[in-house]
N, C-alpha and C positions, 0 to 999 in steps of 0.2 A: 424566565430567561436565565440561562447557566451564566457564570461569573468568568467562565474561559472553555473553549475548546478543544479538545485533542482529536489528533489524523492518522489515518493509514497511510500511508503513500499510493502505492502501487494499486489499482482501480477502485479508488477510495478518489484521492486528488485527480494524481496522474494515472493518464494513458500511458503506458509504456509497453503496450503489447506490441503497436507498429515497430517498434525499437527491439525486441526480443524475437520479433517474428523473423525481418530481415537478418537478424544476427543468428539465429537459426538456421534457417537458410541458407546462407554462407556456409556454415560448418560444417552443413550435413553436405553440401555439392562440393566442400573440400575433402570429405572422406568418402566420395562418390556412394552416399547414401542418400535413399528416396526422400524428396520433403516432407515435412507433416502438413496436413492441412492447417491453414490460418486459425481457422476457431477452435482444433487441438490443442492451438499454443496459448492462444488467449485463454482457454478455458484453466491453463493450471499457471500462469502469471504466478499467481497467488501462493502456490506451494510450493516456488522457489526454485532452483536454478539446477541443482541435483535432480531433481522431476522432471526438467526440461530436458537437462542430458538423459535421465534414464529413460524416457520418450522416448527420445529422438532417436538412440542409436539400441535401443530394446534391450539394456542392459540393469542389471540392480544396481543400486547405488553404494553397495557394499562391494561390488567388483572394483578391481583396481585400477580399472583403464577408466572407470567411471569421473575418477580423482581427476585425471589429466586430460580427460574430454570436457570438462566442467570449468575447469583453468582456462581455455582455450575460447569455451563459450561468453567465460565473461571477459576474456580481452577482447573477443567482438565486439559484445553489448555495451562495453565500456568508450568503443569506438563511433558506438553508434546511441549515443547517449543523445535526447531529445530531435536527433534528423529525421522522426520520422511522427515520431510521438509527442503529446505534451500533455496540458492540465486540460478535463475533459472539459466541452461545452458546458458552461454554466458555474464552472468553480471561481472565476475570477468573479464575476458578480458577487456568488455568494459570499465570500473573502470579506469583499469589499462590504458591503453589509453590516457582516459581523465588526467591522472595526469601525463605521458608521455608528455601529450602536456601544462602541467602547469595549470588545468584546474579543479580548487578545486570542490567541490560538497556536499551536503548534504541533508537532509533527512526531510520533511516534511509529518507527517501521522496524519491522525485520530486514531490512536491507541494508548491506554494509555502507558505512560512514564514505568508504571509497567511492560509489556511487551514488548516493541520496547528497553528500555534499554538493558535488557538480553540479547537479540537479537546481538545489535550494539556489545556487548565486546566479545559474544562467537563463532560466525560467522565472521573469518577470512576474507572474500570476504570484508566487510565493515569496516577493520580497520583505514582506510585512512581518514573516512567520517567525515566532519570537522563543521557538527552542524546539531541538533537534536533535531525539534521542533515538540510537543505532544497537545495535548487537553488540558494537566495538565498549561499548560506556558499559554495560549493563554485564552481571554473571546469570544472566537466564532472559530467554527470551520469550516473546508471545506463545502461549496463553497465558504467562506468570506473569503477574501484574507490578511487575517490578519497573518496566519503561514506564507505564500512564504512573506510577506512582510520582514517578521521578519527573515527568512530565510536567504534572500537577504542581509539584514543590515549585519546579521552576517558572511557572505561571501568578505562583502565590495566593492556590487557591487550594480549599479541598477537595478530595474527589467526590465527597455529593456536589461539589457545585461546578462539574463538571461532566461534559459530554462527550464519549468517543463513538469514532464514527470510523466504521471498516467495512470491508467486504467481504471478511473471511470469516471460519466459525471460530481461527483461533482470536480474531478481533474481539468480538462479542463476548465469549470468553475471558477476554482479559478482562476487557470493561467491568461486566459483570463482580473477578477476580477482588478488581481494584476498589470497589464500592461507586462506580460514575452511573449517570444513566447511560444509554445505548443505541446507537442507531446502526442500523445494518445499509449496506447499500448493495441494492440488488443491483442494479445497473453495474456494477464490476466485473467480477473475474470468478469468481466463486461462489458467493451464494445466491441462492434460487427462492423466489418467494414460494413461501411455505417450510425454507429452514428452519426460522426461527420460531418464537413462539408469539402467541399472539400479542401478549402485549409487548412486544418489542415494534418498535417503530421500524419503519422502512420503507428508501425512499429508492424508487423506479428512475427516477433522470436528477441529476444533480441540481435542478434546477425546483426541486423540492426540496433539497439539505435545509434553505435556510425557513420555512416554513414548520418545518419539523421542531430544529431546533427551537425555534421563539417557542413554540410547546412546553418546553422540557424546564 
């Protein structure tokens, strides 16, 4: 059993595709452009907010107008921060489990401090979570294993005797980066079993995270 855990946020913890979908949505029937399909948006969560605008309105991300359609989209999502979304089926159990067995945890995202904060205080499932590192703290983000580093310190453990857990391949990667072990969560936004390699664990419903972990 690891001495502390670290998290993804975004289809790692939380749901927040219902939240990016509807804010979507919105934007694109404010600039009377066609919607995306639902599982279009879910499927790139993960690869952040400039991929959603460059989706949405079929633009590169280097284009200009990309800048101020992307502003636009997170003052929706920011508007629409948990009304639709929250922490998937089975993460609150597991949580709870882990601090059951004395087994602190915290939160490591590519998601600005702007948003993950709101999140942490008004999403009950995460009261417990005992540090909370952003893009904003950090000079490089995931795959550089600078956040789980930093993660780690403030849990007061090392990273072998820690676990991170994501959905994406920059997650895994960083784990990997950082020296923790690793788990992948298919059930997210981004990867697919048969991403990783075999001996990377990986759990299909959040309701195998804590199973996994007690492995590790």
């Amino acid at each position: 059993m690891p001495k502390g855990v670290l998290f993804d946020l975004d289809g790692t913890l939380l749901d927040s595709a219902p939240d990016f979908i509807v804010s979507m949505d919105n934007l694109l029937t404010k600039h009377n452009r066609p919607k995306l399909h639902p599982e279009t948006i879910r499927s790139h969560v993960s690869d952040g907010s400039w991929k959603l605008t460059s989706l949405g309105f079929n633009i590169d991300i280097s284009d200009s107008k990309c800048v101020a359609l992307r502003a636009e989209l997170l003052e929706e999502y920011e508007s629409n921060l948990l009304k639709h979304g929250g922490a998937f089926e089975g993460i609150k159990e597991m949580l709870a489990s882990l601090e059951d067995d004395g087994i602190p945890y915290g939160i490591v995202t590519n998601k600005p401090l702007r948003f993950a904060e709101p999140i942490l205080i008004n999403e009950p499932t995460f009261k417990n979570c005992k540090t909370l590192i952003c893009p904003d703290h950090l000079d490089a983000i995931k795959p550089d294993p600078e956040g789980i580093l930093r993660g780690c310190k403030d849990l007061g453990i090392h990273p072998t005797e820690c676990v991170y857990v994501g959905d994406h391949a920059k997650d895994i990667e960083a784990g990997i980066n950082a020296g923790t072990e690793v788990i992948a969560c298919y059930f997210g936004y981004s990867l697919k079993i048969g991403d990783c390699s075999e001996h990377i664990l990986g759990a299909n419903h959040p309701n195998e995270l804590y199973e996994l972990i007690s492995k590790l």
